[in-house]
C-alpha positions in Angstrom: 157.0 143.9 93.8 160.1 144.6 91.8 158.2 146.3 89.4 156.8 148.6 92.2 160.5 149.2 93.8 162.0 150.2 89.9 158.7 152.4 89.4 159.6 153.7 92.7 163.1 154.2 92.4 162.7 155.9 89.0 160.0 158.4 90.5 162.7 159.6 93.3 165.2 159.4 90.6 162.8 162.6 88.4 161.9 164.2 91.8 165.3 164.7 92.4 166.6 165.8 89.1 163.1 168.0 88.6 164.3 170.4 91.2 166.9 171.7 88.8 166.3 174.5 86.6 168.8 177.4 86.1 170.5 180.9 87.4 173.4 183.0 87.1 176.7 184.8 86.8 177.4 183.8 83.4 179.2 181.4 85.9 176.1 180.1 87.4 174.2 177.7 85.8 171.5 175.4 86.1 170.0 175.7 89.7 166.3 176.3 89.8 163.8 173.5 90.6 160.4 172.1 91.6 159.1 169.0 92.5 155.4 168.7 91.0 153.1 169.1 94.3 155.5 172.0 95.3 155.9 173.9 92.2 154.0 177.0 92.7 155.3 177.3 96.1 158.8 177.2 95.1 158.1 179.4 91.5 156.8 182.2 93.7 160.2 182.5 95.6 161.7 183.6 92.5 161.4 187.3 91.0 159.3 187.7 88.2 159.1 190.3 85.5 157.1 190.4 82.8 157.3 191.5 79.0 157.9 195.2 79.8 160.8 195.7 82.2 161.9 199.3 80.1 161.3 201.6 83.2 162.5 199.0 85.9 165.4 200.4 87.7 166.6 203.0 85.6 166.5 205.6 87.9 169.6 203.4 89.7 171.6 202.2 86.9 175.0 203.1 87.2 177.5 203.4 84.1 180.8 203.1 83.5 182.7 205.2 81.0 182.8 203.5 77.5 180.4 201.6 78.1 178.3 203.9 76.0 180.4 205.6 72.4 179.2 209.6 72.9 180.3 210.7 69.4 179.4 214.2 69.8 182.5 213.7 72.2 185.0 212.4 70.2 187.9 213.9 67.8 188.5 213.8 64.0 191.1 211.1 64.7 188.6 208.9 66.9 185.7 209.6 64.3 187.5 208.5 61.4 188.7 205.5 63.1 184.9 205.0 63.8 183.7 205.3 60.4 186.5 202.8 59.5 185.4 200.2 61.9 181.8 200.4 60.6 182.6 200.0 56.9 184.9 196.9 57.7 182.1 194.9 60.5 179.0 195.9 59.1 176.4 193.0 60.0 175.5 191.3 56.9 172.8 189.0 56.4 171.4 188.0 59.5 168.5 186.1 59.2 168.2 182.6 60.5 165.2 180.6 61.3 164.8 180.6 64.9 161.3 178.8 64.9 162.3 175.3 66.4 160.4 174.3 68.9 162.8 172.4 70.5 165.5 174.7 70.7 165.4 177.2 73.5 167.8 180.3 74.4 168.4 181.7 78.0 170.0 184.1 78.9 172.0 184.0 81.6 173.3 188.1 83.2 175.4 188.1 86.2 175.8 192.1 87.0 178.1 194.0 89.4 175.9 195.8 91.4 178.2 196.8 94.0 174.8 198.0 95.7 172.9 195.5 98.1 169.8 195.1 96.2 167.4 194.5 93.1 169.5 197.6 91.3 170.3 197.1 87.2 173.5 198.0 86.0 176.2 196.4 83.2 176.3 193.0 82.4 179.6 192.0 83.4 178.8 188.0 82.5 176.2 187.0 79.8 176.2 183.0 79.1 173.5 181.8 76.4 172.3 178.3 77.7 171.0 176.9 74.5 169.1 173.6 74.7 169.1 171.6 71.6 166.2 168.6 72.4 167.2 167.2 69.1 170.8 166.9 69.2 170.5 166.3 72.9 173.2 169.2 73.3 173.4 171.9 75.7 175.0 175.3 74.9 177.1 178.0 77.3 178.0 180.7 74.7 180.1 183.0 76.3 179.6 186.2 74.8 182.3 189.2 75.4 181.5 192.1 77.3 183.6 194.7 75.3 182.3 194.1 71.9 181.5 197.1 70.3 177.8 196.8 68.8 175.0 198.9 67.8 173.1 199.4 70.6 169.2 200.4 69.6 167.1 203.0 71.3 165.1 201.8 74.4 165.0 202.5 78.3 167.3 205.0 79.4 169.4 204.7 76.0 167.8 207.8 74.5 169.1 207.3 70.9 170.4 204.3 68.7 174.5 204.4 68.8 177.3 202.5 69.7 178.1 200.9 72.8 179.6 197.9 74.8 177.6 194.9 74.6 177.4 194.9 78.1 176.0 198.3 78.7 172.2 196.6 76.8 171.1 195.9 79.9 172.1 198.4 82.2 170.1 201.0 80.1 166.7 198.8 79.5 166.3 195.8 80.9 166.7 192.8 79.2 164.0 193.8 76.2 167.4 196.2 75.3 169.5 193.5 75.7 167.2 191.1 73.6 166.9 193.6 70.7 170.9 194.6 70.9 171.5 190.9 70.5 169.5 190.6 67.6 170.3 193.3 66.2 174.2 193.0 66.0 174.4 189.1 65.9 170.3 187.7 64.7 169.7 186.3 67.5 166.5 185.9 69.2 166.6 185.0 73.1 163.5 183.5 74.4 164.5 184.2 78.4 166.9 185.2 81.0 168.0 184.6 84.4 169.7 187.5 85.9 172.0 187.5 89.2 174.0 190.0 90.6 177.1 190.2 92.8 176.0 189.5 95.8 173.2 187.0 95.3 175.9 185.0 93.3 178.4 185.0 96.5 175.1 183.5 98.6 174.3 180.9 96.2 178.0 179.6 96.2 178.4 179.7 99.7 175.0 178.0 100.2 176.4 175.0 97.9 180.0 175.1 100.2 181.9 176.8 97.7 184.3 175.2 95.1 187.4 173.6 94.2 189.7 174.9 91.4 193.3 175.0 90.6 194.6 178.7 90.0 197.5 180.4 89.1 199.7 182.7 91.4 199.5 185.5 89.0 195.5 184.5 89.1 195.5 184.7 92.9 197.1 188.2 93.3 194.9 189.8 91.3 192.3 188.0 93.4 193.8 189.4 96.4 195.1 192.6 95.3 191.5 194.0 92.9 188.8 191.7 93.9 188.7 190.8 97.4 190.4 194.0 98.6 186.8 195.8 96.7 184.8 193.1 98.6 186.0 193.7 101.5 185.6 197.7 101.7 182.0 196.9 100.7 181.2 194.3 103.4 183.1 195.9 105.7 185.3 193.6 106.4 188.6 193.7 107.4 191.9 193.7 105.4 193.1 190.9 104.4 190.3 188.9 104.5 189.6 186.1 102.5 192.9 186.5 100.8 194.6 183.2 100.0 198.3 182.9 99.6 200.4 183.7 96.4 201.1 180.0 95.0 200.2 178.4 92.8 197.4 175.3 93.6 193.8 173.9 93.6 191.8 175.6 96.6 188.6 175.4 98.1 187.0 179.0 97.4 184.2 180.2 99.1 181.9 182.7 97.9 183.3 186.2 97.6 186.7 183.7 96.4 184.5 182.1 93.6 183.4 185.8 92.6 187.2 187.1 92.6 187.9 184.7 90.4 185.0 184.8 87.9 186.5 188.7 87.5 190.0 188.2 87.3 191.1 189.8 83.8 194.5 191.4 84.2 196.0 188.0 83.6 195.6 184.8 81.8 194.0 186.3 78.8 192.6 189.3 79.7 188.4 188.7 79.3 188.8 185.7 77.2 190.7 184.6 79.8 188.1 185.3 82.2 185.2 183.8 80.3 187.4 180.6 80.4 186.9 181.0 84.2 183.6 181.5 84.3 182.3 178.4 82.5 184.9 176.2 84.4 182.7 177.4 87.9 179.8 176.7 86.0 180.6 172.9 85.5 181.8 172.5 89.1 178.4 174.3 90.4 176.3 171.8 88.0 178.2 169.1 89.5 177.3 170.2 92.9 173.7 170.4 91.8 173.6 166.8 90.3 175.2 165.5 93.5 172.3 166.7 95.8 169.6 164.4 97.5 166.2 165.5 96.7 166.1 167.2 100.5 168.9 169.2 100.0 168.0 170.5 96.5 164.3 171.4 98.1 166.0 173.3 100.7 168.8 175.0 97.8 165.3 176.1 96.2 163.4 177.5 99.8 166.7 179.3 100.0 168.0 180.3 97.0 165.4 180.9 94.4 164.5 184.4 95.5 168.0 185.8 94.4 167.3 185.0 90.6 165.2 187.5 88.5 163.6 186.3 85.3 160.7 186.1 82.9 160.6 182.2 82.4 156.7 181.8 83.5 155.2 179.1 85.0 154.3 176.7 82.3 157.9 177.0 81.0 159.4 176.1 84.4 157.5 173.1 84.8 158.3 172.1 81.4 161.8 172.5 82.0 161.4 170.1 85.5 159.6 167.5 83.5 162.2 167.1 80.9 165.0 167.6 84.5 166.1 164.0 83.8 166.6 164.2 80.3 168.5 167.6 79.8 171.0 166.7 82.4 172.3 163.6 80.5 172.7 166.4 77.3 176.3 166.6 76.2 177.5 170.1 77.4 178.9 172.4 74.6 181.2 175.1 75.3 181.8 178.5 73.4 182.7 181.9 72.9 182.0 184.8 70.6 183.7 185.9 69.1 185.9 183.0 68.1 189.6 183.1 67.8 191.2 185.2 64.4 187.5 187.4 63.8 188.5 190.3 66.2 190.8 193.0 67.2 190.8 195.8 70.1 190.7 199.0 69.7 190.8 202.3 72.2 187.6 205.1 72.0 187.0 207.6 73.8 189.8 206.4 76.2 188.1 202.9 76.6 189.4 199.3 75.1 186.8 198.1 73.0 186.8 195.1 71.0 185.7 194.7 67.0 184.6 191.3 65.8 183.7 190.2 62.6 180.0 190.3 63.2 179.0 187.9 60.4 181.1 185.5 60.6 180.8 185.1 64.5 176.7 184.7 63.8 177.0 182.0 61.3 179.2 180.1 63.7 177.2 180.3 66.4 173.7 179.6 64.2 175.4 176.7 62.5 177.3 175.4 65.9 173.9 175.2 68.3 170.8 175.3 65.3 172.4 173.2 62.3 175.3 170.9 64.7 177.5 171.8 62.3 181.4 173.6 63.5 182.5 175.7 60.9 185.3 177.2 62.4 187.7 175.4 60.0 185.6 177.5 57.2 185.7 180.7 58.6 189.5 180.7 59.4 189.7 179.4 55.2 187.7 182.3 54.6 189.6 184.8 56.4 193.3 183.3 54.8 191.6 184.0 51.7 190.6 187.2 52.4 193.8 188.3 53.5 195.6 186.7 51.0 193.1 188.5 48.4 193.8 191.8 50.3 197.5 190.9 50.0 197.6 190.1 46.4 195.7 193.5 45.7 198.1 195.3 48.0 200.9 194.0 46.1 199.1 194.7 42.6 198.2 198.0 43.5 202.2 198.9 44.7 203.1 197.4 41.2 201.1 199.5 39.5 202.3 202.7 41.4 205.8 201.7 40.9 204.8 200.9 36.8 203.2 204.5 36.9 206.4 205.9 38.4 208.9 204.1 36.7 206.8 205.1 33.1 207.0 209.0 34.1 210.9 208.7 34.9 211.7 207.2 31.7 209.1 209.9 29.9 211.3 212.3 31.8 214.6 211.3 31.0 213.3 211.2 27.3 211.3 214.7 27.4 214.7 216.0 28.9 216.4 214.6 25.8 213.8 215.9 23.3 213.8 219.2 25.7 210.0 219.6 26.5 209.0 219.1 30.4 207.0 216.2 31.9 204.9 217.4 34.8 204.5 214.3 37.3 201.6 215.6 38.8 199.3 216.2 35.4 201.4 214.4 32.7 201.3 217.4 31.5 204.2 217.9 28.6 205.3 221.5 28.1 208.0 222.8 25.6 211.7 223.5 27.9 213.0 227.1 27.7 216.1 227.2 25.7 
């Protein structure tokens, strides 16, 4: 009889965690679910695509400008400055070995679609969930929506060139945004979940929002960008929403959460904001673990037909069986690129941000494949570099001032034996007397 009660307990125990899966925002994680008699009902809520999404949508993406490097647009000075940035973060060697098993990569694309419906446009969020079944380890790699990468050719991106990271998607799908990613960093993304705006805002409000502490400075741009933009979309009136300017923890609702996921003018511009979004996605998981099985069934009915993604069926129930076990995983922060491997630049009228592409892959291969942090390295590698550079800065200003000092003193002795010392040629020439 106690056997039976334990058996029983533990089989509510993996109904209730098997709902969860995963969606969102690159703020939005871990959400989906299924309980095993249910699971094709609840699988068909979601929206599925399959391998070839190239044509999907293009006809409605929007851009902004810079998201996409036009060169035949650009000057001499913005060209050069191109050509620099190429020679100094040319990808190196980046092949790894991505065939574990037991290591899988989701993407997870939260988009701004400021339209009310299945429409692809930039990637405003991208958060890898990585999960590591033998280190028990589960990933959010915030990657940064401003680096500048080579973007290959593929949906509505008629030619290879440079872009924002961000703009993969917008022009084909996430089979751009796969190959973009392993083309600039080596990495190979099984599957994504992608989000936008508004299905983001329904899924927060369905879970009764959030608690976080923010800024004033935080809070106005809120008010002041975000939820004034909101607000002339919905319709809604002025004001609306806004919370006051000081500085506290608050209990945001929907369109709030969203504000704050955006907020970049402060705090750390987007690194800042990538901070944000992976603080909502630990409250949001909380939420999720917190739910009895009957509310998580009714999240699912509700909820699951605002994610979009390519996981099939067989994956998903693999992912509810092992429900139990992945959300006891230790959770692993990140973000490329890491401190001291980037700096910004402005083309075409556009900030844009250049990252060490090398290095950043090898930290994020050897962080989530290898459990190995070798950020200490890196940063020992860069000091070296820059103390090599340095040292060959100072060499090379040594010898220029050696070279100048030698053709003064072969002046001043020419002068005296009255033949001319050209400084340009060495050239020595007999002086007119």
């Amino acid at each position: 009889m106690k056997s039976g009660k334990k058996s029983s307990k533990k089989g509510s125990v993996l109904k209730k965690i098997s709902y969860v899966l995963i969606s969102l925002l690159g703020v939005v994680v871990i959400l989906m679910s299924v309980a095993y008699g249910a699971f094709y009902h609840y699988y068909s809520k979601m929206n599925i695509v399959d391998g070839n999404d190239d044509f999907e949508y293009v006809s409605d993406a929007e851009f902004r400008q810079g998201d996409d490097i036009d060169t035949e647009k650009m000057n001499d000075e913005e060209l050069e400055k191109l050509r620099e940035i190429e020679l100094s973060y040319k990808p190196g060697e980046l092949k790894y070995d991505f065939s574990d098993p037991d290591i899988i990569n989701i993407m997870i694309a939260g988009t701004d679609s400021r339209l009310m419906g299945r429409y692809r446009t930039n990637t405003d969020s991208m958060v890898l969930v990585t999960i590591n079944k033998k280190t028990k380890k589960i990933f959010f790699s915030s990657f940064m929506r401003d680096i500048l990468v080579d973007i290959p050719k593929g949906g509505n991106h008629k030619e290879a060139g440079k872009g924002k990271l961000n703009a993969a998607f917008g022009y084909g799908g996430h089979n751009l945004m796969f190959k973009t990613y392993e083309k600039n960093f080596g990495i190979k993304l099984d599957k994504y979940v992608h989000v936008d705006f508004f299905n983001f805002i329904n899924i927060v409000n369905y879970l009764d929002g959030v608690d976080m502490y923010l800024t004033a400075e935080e809070i106005k741009v809120m008010n002041e960008v975000y939820l004034y933009e909101l607000n002339c979309i919905y319709w809604h009136s002025r004001g609306r929403d806004y919370l006051p300017e000081k500085s506290g923890t608050y209990h945001l609702n929907g369109k709030q959460t969203l504000a704050y996921t955006r907020v970049r003018y402060v705090g750390g511009g987007d690194f800042g904001r990538t901070e944000r979004q992976r603080k909502v996605i630990a409250e949001l998981m909380k939420k999720v673990k917190s739910m009895s099985a009957k509310r998580l069934s009714s999240f699912a009915e509700r909820c699951l037909h605002y994610v979009t993604t390519n996981i099939s069926q067989k994956e998903v129930m693999s992912m509810a069986l092992h429900g139990a076990e992945y959300l006891g995983y230790e959770q692993v922060n990140a973000r490329i690129p890491i401190d001291k491997t980037h700096h910004s630049e402005r083309l075409q009228g556009t900030y844009v941000l250049i990252i060490d592409l090398q290095k950043n892959a090898d930290y994020w291969y050897n962080l989530v494949y290898l459990d190995k942090d070798i950020t200490e390295d890196i940063y020992k590698a860069i000091e070296k570099e820059k103390a090599e550079a340095a040292a060959k800065k100072k060499a090379d200003k040594e010898a220029k001032k050696a070279d100048e000092d030698f053709l003064k003193l072969a002046a001043e002795a020419a002068a005296i034996a009255g033949v001319k010392v050209s400084a340009s040629d060495s050239t020595v020439t007999e002086s007119s007397q």
